[in-house]
N, C-alpha and C positions, 0 to 999 in steps of 0.2 A: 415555516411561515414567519415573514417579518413583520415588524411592527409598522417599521416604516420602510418606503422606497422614494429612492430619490434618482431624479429626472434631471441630467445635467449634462453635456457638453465636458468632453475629455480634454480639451483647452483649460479648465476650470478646475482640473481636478487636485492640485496642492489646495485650494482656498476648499472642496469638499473635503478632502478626506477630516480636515479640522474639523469642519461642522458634523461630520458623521460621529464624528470620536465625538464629540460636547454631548451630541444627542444619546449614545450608548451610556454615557456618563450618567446623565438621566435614568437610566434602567430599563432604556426600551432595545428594542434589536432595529438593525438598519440594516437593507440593501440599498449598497451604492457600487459595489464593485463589478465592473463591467466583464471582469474575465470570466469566460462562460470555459466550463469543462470541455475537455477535448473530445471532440466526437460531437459535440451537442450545437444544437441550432440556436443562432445568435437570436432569432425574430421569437422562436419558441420560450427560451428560457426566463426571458424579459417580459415576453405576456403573462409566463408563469407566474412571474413575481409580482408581478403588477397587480394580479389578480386577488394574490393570498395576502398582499398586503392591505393595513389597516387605513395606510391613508397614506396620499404622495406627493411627498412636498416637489416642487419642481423652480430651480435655480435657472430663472432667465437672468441673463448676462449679453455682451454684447457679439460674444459667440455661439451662444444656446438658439436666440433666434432667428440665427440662419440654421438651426441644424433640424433634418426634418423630421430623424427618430425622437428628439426632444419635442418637437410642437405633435408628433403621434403620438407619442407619451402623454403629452399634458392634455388633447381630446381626448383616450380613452379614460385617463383620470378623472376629470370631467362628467366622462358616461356615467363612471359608476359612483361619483359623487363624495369623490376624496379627494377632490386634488387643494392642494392648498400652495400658493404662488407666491417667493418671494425675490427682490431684487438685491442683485449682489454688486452692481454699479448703476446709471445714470440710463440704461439702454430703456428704449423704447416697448414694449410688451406686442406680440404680432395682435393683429385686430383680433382675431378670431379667440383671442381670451383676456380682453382687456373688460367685461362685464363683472370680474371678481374682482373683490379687492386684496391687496396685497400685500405685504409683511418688506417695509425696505429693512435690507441688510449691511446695509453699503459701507459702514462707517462700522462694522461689528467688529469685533476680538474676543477670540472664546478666552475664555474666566475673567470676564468684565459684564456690568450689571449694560443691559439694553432694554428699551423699551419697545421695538422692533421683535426681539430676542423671546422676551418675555410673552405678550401676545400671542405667539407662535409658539409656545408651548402649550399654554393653553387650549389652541385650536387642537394640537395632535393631541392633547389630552381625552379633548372632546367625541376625537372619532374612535383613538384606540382603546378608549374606557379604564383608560389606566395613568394614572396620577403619576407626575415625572418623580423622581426621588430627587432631595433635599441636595444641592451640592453649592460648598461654600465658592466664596469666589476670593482672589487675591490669596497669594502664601502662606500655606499651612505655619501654625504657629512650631516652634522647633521641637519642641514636645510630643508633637503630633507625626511627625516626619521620623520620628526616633521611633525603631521598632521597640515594644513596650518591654523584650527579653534583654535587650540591653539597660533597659533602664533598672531593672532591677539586678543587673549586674554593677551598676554603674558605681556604688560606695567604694567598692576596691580598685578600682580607675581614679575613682574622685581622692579619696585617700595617697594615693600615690603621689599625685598631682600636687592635693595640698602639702603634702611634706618635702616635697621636692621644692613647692615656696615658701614654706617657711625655714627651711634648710639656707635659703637663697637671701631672706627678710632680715639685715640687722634693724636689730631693736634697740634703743637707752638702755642704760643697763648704770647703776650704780657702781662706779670705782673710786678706788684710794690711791690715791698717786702719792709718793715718797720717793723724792730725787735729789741728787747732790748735784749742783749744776755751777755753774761759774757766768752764765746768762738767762734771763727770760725776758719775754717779753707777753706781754697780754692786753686786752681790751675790757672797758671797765666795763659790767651788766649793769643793771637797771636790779633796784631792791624795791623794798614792799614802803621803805623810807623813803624813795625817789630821788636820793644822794646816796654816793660814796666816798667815804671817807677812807686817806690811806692812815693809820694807825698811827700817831704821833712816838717819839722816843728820844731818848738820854742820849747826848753826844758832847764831843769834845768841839768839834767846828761843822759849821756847812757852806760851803761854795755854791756862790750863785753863779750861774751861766745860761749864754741866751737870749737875754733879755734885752728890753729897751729901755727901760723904767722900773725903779721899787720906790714906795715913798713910805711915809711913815711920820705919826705925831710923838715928835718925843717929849718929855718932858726938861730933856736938859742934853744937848751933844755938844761935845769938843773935838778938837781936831787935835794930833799931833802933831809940830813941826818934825817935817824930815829930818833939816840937819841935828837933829838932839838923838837919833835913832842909838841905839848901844847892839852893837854887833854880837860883843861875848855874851852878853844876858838877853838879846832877843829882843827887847825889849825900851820904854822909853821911859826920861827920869820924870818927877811929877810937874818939872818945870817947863816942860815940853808939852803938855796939853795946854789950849787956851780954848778958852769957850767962846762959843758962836750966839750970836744974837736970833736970835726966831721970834722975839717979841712982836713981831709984826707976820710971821710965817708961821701960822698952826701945824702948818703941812711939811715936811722937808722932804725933795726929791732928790733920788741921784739918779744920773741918766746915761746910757752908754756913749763914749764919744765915735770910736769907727770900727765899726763891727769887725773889721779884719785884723784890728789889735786883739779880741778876743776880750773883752770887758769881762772882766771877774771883780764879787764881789764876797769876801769870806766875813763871816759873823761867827765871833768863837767869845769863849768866857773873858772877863776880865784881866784872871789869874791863868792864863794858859797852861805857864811855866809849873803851874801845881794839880794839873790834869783837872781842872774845875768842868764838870760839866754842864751844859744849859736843857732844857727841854723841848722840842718841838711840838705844839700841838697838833692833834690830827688835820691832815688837809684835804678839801674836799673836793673832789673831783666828780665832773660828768658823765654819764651813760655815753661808750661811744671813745671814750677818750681813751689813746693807749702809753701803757706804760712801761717802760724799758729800766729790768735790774740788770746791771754786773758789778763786780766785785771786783776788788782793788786793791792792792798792798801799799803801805809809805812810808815812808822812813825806817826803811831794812827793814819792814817785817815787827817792828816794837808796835805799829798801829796798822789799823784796818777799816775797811770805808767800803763803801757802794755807791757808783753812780745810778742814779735817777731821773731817767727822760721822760715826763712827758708831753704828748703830742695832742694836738687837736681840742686846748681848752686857752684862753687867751690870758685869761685873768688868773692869780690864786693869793691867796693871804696864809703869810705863816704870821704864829703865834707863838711869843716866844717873848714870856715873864720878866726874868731874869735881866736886869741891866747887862749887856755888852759890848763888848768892841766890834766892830764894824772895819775890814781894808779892804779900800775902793781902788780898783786896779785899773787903769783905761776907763773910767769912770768919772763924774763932774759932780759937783754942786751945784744944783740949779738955783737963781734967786737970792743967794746967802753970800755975802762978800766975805771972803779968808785973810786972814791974818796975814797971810804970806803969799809967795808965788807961787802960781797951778804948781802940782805935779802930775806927774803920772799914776803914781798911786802915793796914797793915803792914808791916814790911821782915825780912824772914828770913834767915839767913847760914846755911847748912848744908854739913856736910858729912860725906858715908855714907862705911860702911867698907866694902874690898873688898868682901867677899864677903859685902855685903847692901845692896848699890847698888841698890834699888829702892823706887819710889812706887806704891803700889796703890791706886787710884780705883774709886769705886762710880759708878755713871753712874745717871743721867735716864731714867726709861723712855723719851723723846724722845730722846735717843741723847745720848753724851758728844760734847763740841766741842772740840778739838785746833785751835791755831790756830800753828804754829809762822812766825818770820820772819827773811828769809837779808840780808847784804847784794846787791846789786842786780848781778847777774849769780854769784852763789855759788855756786845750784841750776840751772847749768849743764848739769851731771851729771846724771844719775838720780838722784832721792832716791825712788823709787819702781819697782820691778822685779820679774816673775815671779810675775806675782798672779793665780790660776785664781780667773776667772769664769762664771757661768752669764747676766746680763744687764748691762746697760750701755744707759744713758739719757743722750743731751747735749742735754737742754733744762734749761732756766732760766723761770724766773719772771718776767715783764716790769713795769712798776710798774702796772701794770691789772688785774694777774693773771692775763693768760695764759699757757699756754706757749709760748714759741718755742725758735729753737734758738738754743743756748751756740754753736756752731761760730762763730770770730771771723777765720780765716786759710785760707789754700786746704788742700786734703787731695785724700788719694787711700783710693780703694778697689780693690784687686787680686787676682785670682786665678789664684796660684803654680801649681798644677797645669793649669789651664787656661788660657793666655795669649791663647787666641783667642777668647774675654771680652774680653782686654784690661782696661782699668783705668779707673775710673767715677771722675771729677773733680770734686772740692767747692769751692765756695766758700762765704763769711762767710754766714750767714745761713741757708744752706738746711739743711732738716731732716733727719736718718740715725733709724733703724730698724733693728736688728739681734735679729732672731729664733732663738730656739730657738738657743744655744750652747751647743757640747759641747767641753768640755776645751780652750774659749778660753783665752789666757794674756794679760796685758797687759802686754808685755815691758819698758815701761818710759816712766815719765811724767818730763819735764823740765821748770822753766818756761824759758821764751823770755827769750834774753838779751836783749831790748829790753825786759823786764819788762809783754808784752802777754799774755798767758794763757798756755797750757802746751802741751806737745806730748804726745800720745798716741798710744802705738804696740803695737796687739794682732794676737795672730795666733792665728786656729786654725781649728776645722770652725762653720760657720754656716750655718743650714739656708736661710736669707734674708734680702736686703740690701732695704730699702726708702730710698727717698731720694723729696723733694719739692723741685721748685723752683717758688717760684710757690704754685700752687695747684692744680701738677698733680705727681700721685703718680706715681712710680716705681721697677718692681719688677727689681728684679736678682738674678738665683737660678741656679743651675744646674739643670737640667732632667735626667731620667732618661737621654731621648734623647742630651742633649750628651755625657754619660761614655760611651753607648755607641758612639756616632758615632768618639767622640776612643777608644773602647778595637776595634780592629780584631779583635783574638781572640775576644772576647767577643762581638760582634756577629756575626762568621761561627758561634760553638757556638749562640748563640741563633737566629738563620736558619736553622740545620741543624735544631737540636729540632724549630721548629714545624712547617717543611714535608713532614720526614720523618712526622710524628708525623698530623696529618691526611690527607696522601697516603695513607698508607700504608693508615688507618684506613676511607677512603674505597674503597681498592682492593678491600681484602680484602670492605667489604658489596654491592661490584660484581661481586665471586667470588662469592658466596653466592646473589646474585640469579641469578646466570647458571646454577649449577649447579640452584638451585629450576625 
């Protein structure tokens, strides 16, 4: 005996069988299937049904009511005071049961909320005496769709999972970088100062290059006459300087004449001839801006020097105490009449007063060139220290134009917090890659007292190390995995989360099942 029976037109029958399924969903039982056993009478088994059932919904459509075992159906439903009518399109209902009223369907989709839908369960509710059961509507949440034996298998699925990502996850990772290199180049970072400064130091001379303009207040300049120059001694007699008048010019500029002469302008001690050295102070450069070291030999190898590009900062001032000479090469006097006829270069005797000991240089949009030169083991020391970078590149240009790498001496790569990396070993030639740095410092560049390139020594968080030897790449990075492996606390709280957290989740829909 069914609960319910339903009265419908085999034209109809995709849009029934939905609604039959929605209603068993409910918890009730349905005849709707018209196939009668073999051997058995069609008009018998239908009255059977009809009879034992509790009440008969009957689907007028626009084929149902031409059909006449459907409108015999819905009179003897009628008789026995179950039928309940509802429309499944726009058709019209035959006269002879248009006095009930009726449940439209027309616009329904089973597991969507209806208020047609709705009504009409309550009516079968009504005859069958039996309350529909509780069924959600719209996509089981995913929890729910997961049989509950998996989920409680699920930590050693999840577990695999996560270490196969964190396997996958490079992290920052603390390195020490130590390289002999003969190039770098880098981009200055951003400090908790809001400036960076590159570390002032002791030289013999430094060469301007680049520029459009340096000016300067001195306190007192003279010039050289050319013809007085002394070829043996370098140098010019004291009757050869004449002094320039500024009495009216606070300010004295020198300015480039055609940039394809290549204007240079070098500032060295007084006393050349007896290795005098002068001081630079530190210069201060912007976040963003980049800075290009190589290294240089001169005069056979008795001195040594580094050039210094950089790029992307318009203005700088150097500071430099010391009274100097000044030779202006492709360079002018601006506003100051000379004793004598232009030349092409120059010889300047200067000397600033305390407290306005500076040259301020307009640069090149191609970036200003700093070419300063030490005696031959001078720049021992650091002349270079405590310079937050965000990138750092040691390739060079080869004379074909490719890149290769600057690296000219062995080096090491190391990671302080993680020693069970261990320490990745460079030699001359092979290529480095250093990705994505955060609050890198480069503590501090020296040249090599053999006067063969420079030493460079940075430290900070790097999110990856790539190195090439050869023609085969290699990646060196810290992995998620490794800090958790190497962090024991942290690895038992996260072991604890997951397992607690799926077990658990798995127990409880194995309760629910057991209790349903």
């Amino acid at each position: 005996m069914s609960d319910i029976f339903i009265s419908y037109s085999s034209k109809d029958r995709p849009w029934v069988e939905r609604f039959a399924i929605t209603l068993e969903a409910h918890g009730w039982s349905v005849w709707w299937d018209r196939n009668i056993p073999t051997g058995g009478s069609f008009n018998a088994v239908i009255r059977q049904e009809l009879s034992a059932a509790k009440c008969a919904i009957v689907v007028w459509s626009d084929q149902s009511v031409e059909s006449e075992w459907v409108q015999a159906e819905a009179a003897e439903a009628k008789k026995q005071d179950k039928y309940l009518p509802i429309k499944i399109n726009e058709s019209d209902i035959p006269l002879g049961f248009t006095q009930r009223t009726f449940q439209s369907l027309v616009d329904w989709e089973a597991g969507t909320e209806h208020a047609g839908f709705s009504q009409l369960l309550k009516d079968v509710e009504r005859l069958v005496k039996s309350p529909p059961k509780r069924v959600e509507f719209g996509p089981k949440s995913w929890w729910k769709r997961v049989h509950p034996v998996w989920l409680v298998g699920a930590p050693a699925v999840l577990a695999a999972v996560v270490v196969i990502g964190l396997m996958l996850w490079p992290i920052p990772a603390l390195v020490q970088v130590k390289l002999t290199a003969e190039r770098v180049e880098f981009e200055i970072g951003t400090t908790e100062r809001g400036e960076t400064t590159l570390s002032g130091f002791d030289m013999q001379s430094i060469a301007i290059e680049k520029f459009t303009d340096l000016s300067f207040e001195p306190a007192s300049i003279e010039v050289a006459d050319p013809a007085q120059y002394r070829v043996k001694t370098d140098d010019f007699p004291s009757s050869a300087w004449k002094p320039l008048n500024i009495s009216r010019a606070n300010k004295v500029t020198l300015g480039a004449k055609d940039q394809t002469q290549h204007p240079r302008v070098t500032v060295e001690g007084l006393n050349a001839a007896e290795s005098e050295t002068i001081h630079l102070d530190p210069i201060a450069v912007a976040s963003g801006t980049h800075v290009t070291l190589a290294t240089r030999e001169t005069h056979g190898g008795k001195k040594e020097g580094v050039t210094l590009q950089v790029t992307g900062q318009e203005t700088f001032t150097l500071s430099i105490h010391k009274p100097f000479k000044l030779i202006a090469d492709q360079v002018e006097l601006r506003d100051i009449a000379l004793p004598f006829r232009k030349q092409d270069e120059l010889t300047y005797r200067v000397t600033l007063p305390e407290q306005a000991s500076w040259i301020a240089v307009t640069a090149l949009p191609v970036g200003l060139i700093l070419s300063p030169t030490f005696a031959l083991g001078q720049s021992a020391t650091s002349f270079f220290s405590d310079i937050r970078v965000v990138s750092m590149d040691f390739t060079k240009q080869d004379p074909s134009g490719e890149r290769v790498s600057a690296l000219i001496g062995k080096g090491t790569i190391s990671f302080p917090d993680y020693p069970h990396l261990g320490s990745v070993p460079l030699n001359e030639g092979e290529a480095i890659g250093l990705e994505r740095l955060d609050k890198f410092t480069i503590e501090h560049v020296t040249l090599r007292a053999d006067g063969k390139g420079m030493n460079v020594v940075g430290y900070g968080p790097v999110k990856q190390v790539r190195t090439k030897r050869g023609e085969i790449p290699i990646q060196h990075s810290l992995t998620a995995l490794d800090a958790l492996w190497h962090n024991a606390w942290l690895a038992v709280f996260v072991t604890i989360i997951v397992t607690v957290f799926t077990t658990s989740l798995g127990a409880y829909r194995l309760w629910k099942e057991f209790r349903r």
